[in-house]
TORDO-434577 format. One record per residue (C-alpha): residue in one letter; x, z, y. Coordinates in steps of 0.5 Angstrom, whole numbers, plus 500, padded with zeros to 3 digits. Each point is the difference from the previous one (the first is absolute). Layout:
# residues N
REC  code  east   up  north
REC     a     X    Z      Y
...
***
This chain:
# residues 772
REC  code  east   up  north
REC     x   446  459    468
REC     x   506  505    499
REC     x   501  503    494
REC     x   495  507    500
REC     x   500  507    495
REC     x   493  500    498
REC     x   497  507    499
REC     x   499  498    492
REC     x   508  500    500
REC     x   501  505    505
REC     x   502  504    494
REC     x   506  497    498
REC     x   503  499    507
REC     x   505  506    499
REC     x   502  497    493
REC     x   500  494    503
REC     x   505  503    506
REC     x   504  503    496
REC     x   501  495    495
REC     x   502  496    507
REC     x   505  505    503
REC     x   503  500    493
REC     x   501  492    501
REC     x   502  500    506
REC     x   505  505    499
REC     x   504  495    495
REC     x   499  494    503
REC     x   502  501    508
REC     x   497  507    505
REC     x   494  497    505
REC     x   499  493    496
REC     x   496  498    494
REC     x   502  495    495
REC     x   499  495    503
REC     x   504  502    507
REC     x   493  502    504
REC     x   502  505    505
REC     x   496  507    498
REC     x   498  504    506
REC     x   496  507    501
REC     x   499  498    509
REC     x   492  501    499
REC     x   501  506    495
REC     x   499  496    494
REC     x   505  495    496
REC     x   499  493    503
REC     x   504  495    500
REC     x   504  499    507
REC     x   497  493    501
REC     x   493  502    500
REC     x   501  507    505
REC     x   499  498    507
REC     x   504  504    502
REC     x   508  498    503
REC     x   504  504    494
REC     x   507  499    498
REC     x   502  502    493
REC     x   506  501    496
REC     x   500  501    494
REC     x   505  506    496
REC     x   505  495    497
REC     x   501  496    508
REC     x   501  507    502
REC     x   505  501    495
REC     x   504  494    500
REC     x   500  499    508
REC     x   502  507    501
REC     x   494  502    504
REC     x   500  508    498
REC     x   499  501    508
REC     x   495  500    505
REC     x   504  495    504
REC     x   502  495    495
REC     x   492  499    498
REC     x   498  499    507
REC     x   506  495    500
REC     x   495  496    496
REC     x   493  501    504
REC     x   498  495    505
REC     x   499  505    507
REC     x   503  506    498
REC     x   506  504    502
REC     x   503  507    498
REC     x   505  503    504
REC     x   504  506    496
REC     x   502  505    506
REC     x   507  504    498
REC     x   499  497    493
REC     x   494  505    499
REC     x   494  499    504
REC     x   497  494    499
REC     x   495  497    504
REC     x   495  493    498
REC     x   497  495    505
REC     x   495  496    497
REC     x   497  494    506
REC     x   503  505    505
REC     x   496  505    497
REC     x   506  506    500
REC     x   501  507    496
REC     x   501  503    506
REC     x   500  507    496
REC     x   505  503    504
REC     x   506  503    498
REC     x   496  507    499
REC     x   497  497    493
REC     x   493  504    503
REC     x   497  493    502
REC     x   498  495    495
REC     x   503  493    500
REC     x   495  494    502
REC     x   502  497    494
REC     x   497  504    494
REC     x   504  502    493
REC     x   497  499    494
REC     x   503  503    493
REC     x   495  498    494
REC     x   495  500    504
REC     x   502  507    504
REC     x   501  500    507
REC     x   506  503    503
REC     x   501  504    506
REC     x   506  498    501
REC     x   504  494    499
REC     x   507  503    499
REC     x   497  503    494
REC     x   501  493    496
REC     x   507  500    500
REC     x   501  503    493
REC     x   494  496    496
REC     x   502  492    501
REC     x   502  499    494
REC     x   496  498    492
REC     x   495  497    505
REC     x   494  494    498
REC     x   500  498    506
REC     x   500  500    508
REC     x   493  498    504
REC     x   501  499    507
REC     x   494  500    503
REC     x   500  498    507
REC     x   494  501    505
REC     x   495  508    501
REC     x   499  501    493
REC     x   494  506    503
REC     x   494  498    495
REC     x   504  502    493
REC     x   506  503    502
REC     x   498  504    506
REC     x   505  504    505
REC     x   506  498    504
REC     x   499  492    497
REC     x   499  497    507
REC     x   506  495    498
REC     x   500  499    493
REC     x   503  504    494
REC     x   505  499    494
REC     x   498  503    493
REC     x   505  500    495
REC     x   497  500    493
REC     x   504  505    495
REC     x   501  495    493
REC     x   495  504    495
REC     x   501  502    492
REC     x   500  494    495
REC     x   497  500    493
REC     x   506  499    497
REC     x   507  503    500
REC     x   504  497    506
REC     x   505  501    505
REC     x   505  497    505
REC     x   508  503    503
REC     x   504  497    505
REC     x   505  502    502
REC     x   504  497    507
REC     x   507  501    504
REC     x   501  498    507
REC     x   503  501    506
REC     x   502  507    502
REC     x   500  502    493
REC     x   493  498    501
REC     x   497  503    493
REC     x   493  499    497
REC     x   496  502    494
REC     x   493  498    498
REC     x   496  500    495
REC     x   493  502    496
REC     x   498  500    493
REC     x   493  500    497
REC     x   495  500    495
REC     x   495  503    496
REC     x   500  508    498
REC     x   494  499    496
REC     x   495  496    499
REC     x   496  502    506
REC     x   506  502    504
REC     x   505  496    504
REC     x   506  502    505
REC     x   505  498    504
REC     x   506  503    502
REC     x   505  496    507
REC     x   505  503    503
REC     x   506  497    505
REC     x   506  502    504
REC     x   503  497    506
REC     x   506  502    503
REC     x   506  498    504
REC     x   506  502    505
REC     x   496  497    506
REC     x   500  493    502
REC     x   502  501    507
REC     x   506  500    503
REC     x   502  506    506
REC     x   503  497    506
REC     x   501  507    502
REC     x   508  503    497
REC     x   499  507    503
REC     x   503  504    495
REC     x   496  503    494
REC     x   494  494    502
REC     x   497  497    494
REC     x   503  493    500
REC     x   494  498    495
REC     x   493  501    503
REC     x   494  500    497
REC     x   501  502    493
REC     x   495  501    495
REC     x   499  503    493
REC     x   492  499    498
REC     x   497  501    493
REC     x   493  501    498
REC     x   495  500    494
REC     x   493  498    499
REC     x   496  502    494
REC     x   493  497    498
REC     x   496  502    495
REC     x   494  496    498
REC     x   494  503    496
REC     x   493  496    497
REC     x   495  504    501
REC     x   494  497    494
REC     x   499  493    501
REC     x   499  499    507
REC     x   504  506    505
REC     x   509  499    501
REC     x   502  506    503
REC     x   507  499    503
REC     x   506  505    503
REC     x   505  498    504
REC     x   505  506    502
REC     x   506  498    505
REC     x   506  503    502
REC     x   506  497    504
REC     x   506  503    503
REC     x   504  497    506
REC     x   507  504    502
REC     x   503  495    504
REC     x   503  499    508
REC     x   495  497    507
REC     x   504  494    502
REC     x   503  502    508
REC     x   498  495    506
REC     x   504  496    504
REC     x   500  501    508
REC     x   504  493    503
REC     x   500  500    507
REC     x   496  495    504
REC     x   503  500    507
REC     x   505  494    503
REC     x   508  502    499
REC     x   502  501    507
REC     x   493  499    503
REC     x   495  506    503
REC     x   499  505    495
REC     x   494  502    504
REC     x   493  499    496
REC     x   496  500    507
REC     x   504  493    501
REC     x   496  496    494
REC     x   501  495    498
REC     x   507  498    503
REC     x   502  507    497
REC     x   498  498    493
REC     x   503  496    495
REC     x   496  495    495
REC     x   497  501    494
REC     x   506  496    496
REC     x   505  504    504
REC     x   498  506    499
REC     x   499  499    492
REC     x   507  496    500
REC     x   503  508    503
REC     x   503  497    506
REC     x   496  504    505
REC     x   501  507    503
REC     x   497  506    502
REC     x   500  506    504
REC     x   504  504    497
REC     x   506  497    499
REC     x   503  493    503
REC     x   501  497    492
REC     x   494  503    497
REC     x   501  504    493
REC     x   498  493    496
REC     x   504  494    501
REC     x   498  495    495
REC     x   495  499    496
REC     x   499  499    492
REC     x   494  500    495
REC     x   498  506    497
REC     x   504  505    505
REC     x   499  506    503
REC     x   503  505    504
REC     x   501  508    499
REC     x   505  505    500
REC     x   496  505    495
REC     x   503  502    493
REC     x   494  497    494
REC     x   498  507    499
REC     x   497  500    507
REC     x   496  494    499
REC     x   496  502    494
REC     x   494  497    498
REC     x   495  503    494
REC     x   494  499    497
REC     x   497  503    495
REC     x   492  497    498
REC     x   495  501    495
REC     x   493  498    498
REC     x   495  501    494
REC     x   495  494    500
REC     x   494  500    495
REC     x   496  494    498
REC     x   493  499    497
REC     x   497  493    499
REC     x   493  501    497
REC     x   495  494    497
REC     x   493  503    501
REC     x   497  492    499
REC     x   497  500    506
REC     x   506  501    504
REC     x   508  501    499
REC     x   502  508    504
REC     x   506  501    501
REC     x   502  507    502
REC     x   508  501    504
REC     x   503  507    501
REC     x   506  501    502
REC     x   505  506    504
REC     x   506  498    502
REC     x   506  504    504
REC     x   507  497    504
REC     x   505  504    503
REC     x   504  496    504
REC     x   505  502    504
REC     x   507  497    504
REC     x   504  501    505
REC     x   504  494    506
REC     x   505  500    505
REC     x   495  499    506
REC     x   505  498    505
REC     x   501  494    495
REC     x   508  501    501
REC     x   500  499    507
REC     x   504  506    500
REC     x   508  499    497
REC     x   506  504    501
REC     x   503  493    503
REC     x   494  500    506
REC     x   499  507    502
REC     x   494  505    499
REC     x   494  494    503
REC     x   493  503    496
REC     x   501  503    493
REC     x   494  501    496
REC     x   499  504    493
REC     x   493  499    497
REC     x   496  504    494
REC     x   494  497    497
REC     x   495  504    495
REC     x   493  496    498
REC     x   496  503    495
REC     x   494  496    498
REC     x   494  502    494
REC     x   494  496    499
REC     x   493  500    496
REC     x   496  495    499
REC     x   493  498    496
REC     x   498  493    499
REC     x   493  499    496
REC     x   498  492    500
REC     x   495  497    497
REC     x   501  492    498
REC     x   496  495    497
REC     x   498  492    499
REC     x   493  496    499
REC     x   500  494    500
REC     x   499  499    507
REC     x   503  506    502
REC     x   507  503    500
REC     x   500  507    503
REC     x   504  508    501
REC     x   498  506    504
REC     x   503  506    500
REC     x   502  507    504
REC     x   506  502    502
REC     x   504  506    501
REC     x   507  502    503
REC     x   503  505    502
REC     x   507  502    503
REC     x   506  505    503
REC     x   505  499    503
REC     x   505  503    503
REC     x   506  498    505
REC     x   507  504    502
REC     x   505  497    505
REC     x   507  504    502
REC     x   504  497    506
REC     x   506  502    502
REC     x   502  497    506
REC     x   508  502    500
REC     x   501  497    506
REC     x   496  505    504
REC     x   501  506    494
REC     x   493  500    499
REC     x   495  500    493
REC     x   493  498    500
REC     x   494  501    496
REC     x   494  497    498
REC     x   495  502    494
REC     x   493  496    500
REC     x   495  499    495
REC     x   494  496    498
REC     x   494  501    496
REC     x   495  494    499
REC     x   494  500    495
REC     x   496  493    500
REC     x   493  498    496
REC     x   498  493    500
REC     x   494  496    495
REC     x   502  493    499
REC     x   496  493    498
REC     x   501  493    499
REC     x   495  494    497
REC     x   503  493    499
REC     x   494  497    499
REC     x   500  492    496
REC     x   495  496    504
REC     x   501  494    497
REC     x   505  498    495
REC     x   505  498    505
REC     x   498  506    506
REC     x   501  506    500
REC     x   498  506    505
REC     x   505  507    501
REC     x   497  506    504
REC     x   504  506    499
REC     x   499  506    505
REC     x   504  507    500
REC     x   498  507    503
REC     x   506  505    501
REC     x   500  506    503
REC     x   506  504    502
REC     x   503  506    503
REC     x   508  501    501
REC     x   502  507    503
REC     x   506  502    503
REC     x   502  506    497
REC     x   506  502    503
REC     x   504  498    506
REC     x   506  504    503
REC     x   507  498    503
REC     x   505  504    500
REC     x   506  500    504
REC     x   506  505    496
REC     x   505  499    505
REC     x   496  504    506
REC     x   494  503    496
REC     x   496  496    503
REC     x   492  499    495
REC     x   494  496    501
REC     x   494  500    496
REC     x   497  494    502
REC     x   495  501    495
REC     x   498  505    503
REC     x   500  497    507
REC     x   496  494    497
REC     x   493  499    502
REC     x   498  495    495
REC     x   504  501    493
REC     x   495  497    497
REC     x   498  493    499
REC     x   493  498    496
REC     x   498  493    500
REC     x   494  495    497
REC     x   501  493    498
REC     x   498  494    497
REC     x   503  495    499
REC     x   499  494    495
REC     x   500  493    498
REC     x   496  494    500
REC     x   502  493    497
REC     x   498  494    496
REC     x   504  496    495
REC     x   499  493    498
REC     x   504  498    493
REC     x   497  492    499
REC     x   504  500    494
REC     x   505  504    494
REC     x   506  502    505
REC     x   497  498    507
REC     x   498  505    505
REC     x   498  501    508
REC     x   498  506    502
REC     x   498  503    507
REC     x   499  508    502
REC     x   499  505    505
REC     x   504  506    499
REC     x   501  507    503
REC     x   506  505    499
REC     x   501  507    504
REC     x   506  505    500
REC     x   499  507    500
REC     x   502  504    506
REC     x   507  504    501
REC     x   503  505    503
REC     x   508  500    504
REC     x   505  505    498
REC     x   506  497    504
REC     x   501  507    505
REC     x   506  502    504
REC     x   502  505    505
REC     x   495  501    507
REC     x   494  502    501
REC     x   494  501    494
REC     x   495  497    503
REC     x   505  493    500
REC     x   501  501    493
REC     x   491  501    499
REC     x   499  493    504
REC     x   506  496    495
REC     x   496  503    494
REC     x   494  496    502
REC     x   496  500    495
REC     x   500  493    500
REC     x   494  496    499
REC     x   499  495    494
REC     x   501  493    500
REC     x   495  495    496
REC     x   501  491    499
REC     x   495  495    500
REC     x   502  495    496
REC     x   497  492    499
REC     x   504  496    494
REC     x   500  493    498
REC     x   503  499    493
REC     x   501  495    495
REC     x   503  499    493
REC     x   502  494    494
REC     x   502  499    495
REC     x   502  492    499
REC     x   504  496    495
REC     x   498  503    495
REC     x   502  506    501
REC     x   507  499    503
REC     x   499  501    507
REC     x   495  506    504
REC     x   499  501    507
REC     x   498  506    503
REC     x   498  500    507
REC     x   496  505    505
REC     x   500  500    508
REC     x   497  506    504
REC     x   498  503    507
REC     x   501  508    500
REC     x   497  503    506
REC     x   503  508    500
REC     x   498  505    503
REC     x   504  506    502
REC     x   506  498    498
REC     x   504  506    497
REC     x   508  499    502
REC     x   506  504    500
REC     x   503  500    507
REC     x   508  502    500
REC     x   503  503    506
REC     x   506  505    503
REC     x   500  505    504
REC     x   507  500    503
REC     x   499  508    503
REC     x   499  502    493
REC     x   504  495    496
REC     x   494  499    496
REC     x   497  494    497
REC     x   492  500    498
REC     x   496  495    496
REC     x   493  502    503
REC     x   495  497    497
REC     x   494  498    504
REC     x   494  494    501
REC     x   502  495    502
REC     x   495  495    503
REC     x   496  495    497
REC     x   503  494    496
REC     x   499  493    498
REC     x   503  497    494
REC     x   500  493    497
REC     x   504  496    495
REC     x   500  496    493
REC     x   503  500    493
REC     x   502  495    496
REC     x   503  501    492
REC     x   502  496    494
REC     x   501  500    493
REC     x   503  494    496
REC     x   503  499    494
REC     x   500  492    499
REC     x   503  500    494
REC     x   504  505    495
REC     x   506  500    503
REC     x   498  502    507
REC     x   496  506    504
REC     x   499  500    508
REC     x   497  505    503
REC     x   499  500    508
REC     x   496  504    505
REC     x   500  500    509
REC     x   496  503    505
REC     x   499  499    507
REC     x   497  506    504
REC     x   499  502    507
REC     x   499  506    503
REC     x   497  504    507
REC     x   499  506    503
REC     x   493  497    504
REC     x   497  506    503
REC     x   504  506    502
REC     x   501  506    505
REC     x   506  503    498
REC     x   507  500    503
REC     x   507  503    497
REC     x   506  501    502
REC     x   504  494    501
REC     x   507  500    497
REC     x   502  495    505
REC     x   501  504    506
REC     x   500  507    500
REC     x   493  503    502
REC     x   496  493    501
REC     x   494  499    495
REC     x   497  495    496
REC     x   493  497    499
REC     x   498  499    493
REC     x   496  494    502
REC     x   502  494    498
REC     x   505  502    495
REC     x   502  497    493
REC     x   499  505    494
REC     x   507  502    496
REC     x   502  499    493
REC     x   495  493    501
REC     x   504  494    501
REC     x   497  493    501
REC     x   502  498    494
REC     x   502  501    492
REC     x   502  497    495
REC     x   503  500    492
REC     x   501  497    494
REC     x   503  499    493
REC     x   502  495    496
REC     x   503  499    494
REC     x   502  496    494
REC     x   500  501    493
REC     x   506  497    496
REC     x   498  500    491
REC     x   507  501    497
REC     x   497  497    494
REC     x   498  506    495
REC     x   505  505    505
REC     x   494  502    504
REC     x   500  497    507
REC     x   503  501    506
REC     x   497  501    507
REC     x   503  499    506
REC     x   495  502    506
REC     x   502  502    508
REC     x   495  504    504
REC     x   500  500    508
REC     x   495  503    505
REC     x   501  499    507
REC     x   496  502    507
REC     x   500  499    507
REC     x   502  505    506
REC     x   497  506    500
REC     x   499  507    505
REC     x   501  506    498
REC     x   497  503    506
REC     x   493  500    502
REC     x   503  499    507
REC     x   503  493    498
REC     x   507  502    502
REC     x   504  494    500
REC     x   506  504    496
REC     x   495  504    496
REC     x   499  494    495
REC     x   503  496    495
REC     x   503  493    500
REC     x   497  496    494
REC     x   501  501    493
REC     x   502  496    494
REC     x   503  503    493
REC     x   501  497    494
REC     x   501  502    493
REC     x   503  497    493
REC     x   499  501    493
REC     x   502  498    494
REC     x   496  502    494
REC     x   500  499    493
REC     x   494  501    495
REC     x   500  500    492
REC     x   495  494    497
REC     x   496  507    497
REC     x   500  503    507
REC     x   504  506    497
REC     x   506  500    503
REC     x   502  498    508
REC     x   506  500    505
REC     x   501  499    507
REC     x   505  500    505
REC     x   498  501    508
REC     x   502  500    507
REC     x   495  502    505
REC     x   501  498    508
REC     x   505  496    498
REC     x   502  496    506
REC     x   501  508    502
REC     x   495  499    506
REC     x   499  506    505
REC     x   493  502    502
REC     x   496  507    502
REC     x   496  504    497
REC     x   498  504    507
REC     x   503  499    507
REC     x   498  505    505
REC     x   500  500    508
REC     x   500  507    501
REC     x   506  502    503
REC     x   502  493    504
REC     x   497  503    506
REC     x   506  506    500
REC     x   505  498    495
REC     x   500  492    500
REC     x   499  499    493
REC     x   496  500    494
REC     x   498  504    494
REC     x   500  493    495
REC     x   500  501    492
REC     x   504  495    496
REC     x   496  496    494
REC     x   504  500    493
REC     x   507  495    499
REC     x   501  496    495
REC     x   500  503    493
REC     x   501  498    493
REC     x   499  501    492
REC     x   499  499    494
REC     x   494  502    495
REC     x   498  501    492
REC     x   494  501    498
REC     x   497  500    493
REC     x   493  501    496
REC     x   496  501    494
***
């Protein structure tokens, strides 16, 4: 039978925790002593093999020696997940061809929830200042309804903070790469008394930017995308007696960087029909259009005739691209040993300010080319959030269970400033949301028999989310709208349940099977993408719109084989979604104006499979490897957009694939150990991830895709025998592969061309890094 915290010992189990953060903190982040992966998907510590749930996790010092301090380079390592980074700002996840879809406003909640040490966050973007001094990363895929609640319907990443140590320890390193790509973090911590740990973190990240502009109008900025970010983090741990840990976490990140400009290439044939009416003859292929040797409307050459990694285009100086955050948080912990049952008390406040700026015409304008569309844009996102947590959880001999409540509350506020030059005309919108929700959770895992054991868990959450205000504002004609006051139904109330039922079947130590049932939902939403006409047009654009929930049935297996050398990890699954939320982009020739409308978009049904692998055969070798196979449909809709293919043509939804969703994924690292014979060990290690195809439009334009990705990494590491001292020199994408972040179809039915966002070229560095 599995190993049990019996009620006469129950009082020990937060010394004994403690005992075990300390170790783990010594002997690697997110693995015990013996390399058993640690993991807290069910809300307590489990190893990774007896969890039937799909998880990845990357412990602290993978994190560090990979790089992998984005949000980008971790889904790189995660079997069916995908995150596109839009102008270098707004990132948006897809797990199983679960999207974020949170719209550019920030006032909808992403598909795929955020946590922080156990802290929702509303908005993802707030993340960008805190990955750094990290345990571990879990990426847990599937709705996570019963435990972790809202805005789960396709997964979660949690990104668990190192926590104090019981003895005086700390790190530094230093790094020197690309673009005079400097980086520095480290931590130090230990005791302050005998009841008292703290820990203090910090980092900062900044560079000249790593993109090069094509654009050489005079004062443009010819490095694109700088970054100058720096954080700290502050934990204190307090024990309180014998049998209570308080913990508080204050964060606070700074980010004063520049958004990265887009690409318009043409996509219509040299010498061909410009007319979109006459597709498909008008139109290139994808590959052409991606190879620049296409045109569109505006000029017989187009603005962009080549095409490198990295790119972008825009004749706006650097002050004009600004993009800053500023984010802070207050968590307070209390885990108490009340013999019967463990209660765990999370408090948290945070606040993040984010604000950028873009050329919105994606350079389809420069002196050489004539006027054509040009487009200043503004954005101001203020988010403040409270949230509650109060669980309960305990273990039998027959039963491991956990019920809480839960409670959440947030206000957003978003402000968008358009100046259309072409048409001498400045737009306005000013929105904003309240949400409140209370949830009451449970889940029993339930041991009825040595080798079986049966999970029920359930969730009851309600939900109110408020448009508060809505107004648009056309500056250059006096033009005012207050939607919100037109609206007829700014409020959104809701009541679901959602849960999960399962069974697991573990033969032997490191052999698991399992099976589950599982639902998720997502809150409704509200769009703010208004523009010039009549209000009531602008009431109907706003919704609200409705919520989305998934049904999720899951197979899974994991082992552990040739004494330990090798583990498997393999999940198949069947979603049936319901309401599927989806931004939908399109342009309005008469305003020049571009709208990502959000809407539901039908039902959806997806299937696919995952398969992971650990091996390290000997002390010399280490090879990890990860591949996803998905395939997604819209399977019942009514709704019809716009066709970007010929000018005032709709298109049904029905039968389209979803984006950001490829049919296949797939990564892995490998690396080889080399003794220098008392002089430490060297490393040699590649990393590569690669996918298939993927649209970028829910109408499956043929041109709003990408071709298949490959890129590949290289390192060389060094690490003295007591693990004190380490150096690495790395160059990541380093065939200098071209790949998109984004491609939108908006404006080909007008201009002949696509609004596309370049992924990051090759880039270099070296590394130093010490601890005590």
């Amino acid at each position: 039978m599995k190993d049990k915290i019996h009620a006469p010992r129950r009082r020990f189990f937060l010394r004994a925790s403690l005992a075990a953060s300390t170790l783990v903190a010594t002997v690697g982040p997110a693995f015990a002593q013996d390399g058993e992966i640690i993991v807290t998907a069910q809300k307590r510590e489990q190893s990774i093999m007896d969890v039937g749930v799909a998880v990845t996790a990357m412990s602290g010092g993978d994190l560090r020696d990979q790089g992998m301090q984005s949000f980008a380079a971790v889904a790189e390592q995660v079997p069916n997940f995908t995150v596109s980074i839009s102008r270098g700002a707004i990132p948006d996840f897809n797990i199983r061809g679960v999207s974020g879809d949170g719209n550019v406003s920030r006032l909808n909640e992403s598909s795929i929830a955020v946590y922080v040490d156990e802290v929702y966050l509303g908005d993802e973007t707030a993340l960008a200042g805190q990955t750094f001094d990290v345990e571990r990363v879990e990426v847990l895929r599937g709705p996570q309804g019963t435990l972790f609640g809202r805005n789960t319907t396709g997964g979660l990443v949690h990104y668990i903070s190192s926590r104090p140590t019981r003895d005086l320890t700390g790190y530094g390193n230093v790094q020197y790469g690309s673009d005079n790509w400097v980086m520095l973090e480290g931590a130090i911590s230990g005791p302050l008394s005998d009841n008292v740990r703290a820990r203090l973190a910090g980092k900062w990240d900044r560079h000249d930017g790593h993109r090069d502009n094509i654009n050489k109008t005079p004062g443009a900025d010819q490095r694109l995308g700088a970054a100058n970010t720096w954080g700290l983090r502050g934990t204190l741990e307090f024990d309180v007696g014998e049998d209570a840990l308080l913990t508080l976490i204050g964060t606070y990140s700074n980010g004063d960087g520049e958004t990265i400009p887009g690409n318009s290439y043409g996509a219509l044939k040299p010498g061909g029909s410009l007319s979109p009416a006459d597709w498909p003859n008008a139109f290139c292929t994808l590959k052409d259009v991606l190879d620049a040797k296409c045109v569109n409307t505006l000029s017989a050459n187009g603005p962009i005739t080549s095409r490198k990694a990295g790119q972008g285009n825009t004749d706006l100086p650097s002050e004009r691209l600004d993009l800053k955050q500023k984010f802070y948080s207050l968590t307070a912990k209390l885990e108490a040993d009340l013999d019967w049952a463990t209660l765990t008390s999370i408090t948290n406040y945070s606040r993040n300010d984010f604000r950028y700026e873009l050329d919105g015409d994606n350079g389809f304008h420069t002196s050489e080319f004539g006027p054509g569309l040009v487009q200043f844009v503004e954005i101001d996102n203020k988010a403040k959030q409270f949230s509650q947590e109060l669980r309960l959880n305990g273990s039998t001999d027959t039963l491991d269970w956990v019920t809480g409540i839960y409670f959440y509350a947030d206000d957003k506020s978003y402000r968008k400033l358009e100046d259309f030059v072409s048409v001498s005309r400045v737009t306005v919108v000013d929105a904003a949301v309240e949400t409140r929700s209370y949830a009451a959770f449970g889940q029993v895992n339930a041991h009825v028999s040595d080798d079986v054991s049966l999970i029920l868990g359930v969730r009851f959450n309600k939900e109110s989310r408020e448009l508060t205000r809505g107004t648009f504002s056309n500056l250059s004609t006096g033009e005012f709208q207050d939607v919100h006051a037109a609206l007829p139904q700014p409020k959104i109330d809701t009541r679901d349940l959602t849960g999960k039922f399962g069974v697991e079947y573990a033969p032997a130590r490191g052999h698991l099977w399992y099976a589950s049932y599982s639902r998720g939902a997502k809150s409704g939403g509200f769009n703010a993408t208004w523009n010039p006409g009549a209000v009531q047009a602008n009431v109907i654009t706003t919704g609200p719109v409705g919520q989305e929930t998934l049904d999720s049935f899951e197979i899974g297996a994991k082992h552990q084989l040739l004494d330990n050398k090798l583990r498997l990890s393999g999940a198949a699954f069947l979603y049936l979604y319901q309401g599927k939320q989806q931004s939908v982009t399109s342009f309005d020739q008469a305003t020049l104006t571009t709208s990502n409308v959000f809407i539901n978009s039908g039902d959806a049904r997806m299937y696919g499979a995952e398969l992971e692998l650990n091996y390290a055969p000997s002390s010399r070798w280490d090879l990890t490897l990860g591949g996803g196979l998905l395939r997604t449909k819209i399977v019942d809709s009514d709704v019809v957009v716009r066709d970007h293919r010929a000018p005032g043509t709709g298109i049904a939804l029905e039968g389209m694939e979803l984006t950001q969703a490829p049919k296949w994924t797939a990564n892995g690292v490998i690396a080889h150990h080399v003794p220098l014979g008392g002089a430490g060990t060297l490393t040699f290690q590649s990393e590569a991830t690669a996918r298939s195809a993927m649209h970028f439009s829910i109408t499956n334009h043929p041109l709003a895709k990408d071709l298949a990705k490959l890129v590949v990494n290289f390192r060389v590491m060094w690490k003295s025998d007591d693990g004190r001292f380490n150096a690495q020199a790395f160059v990541t994408n380093a065939f200098n592969r071209r790949y998109l972040l984004v491609n939108r179809d908006a404006v080909l039915g007008v201009y002949g061309a696509i609004n596309s966002f370049e992924g990051d070229p090759r880039l270099w560095g070296v590394k130093f890094g010490a601890s005590f």
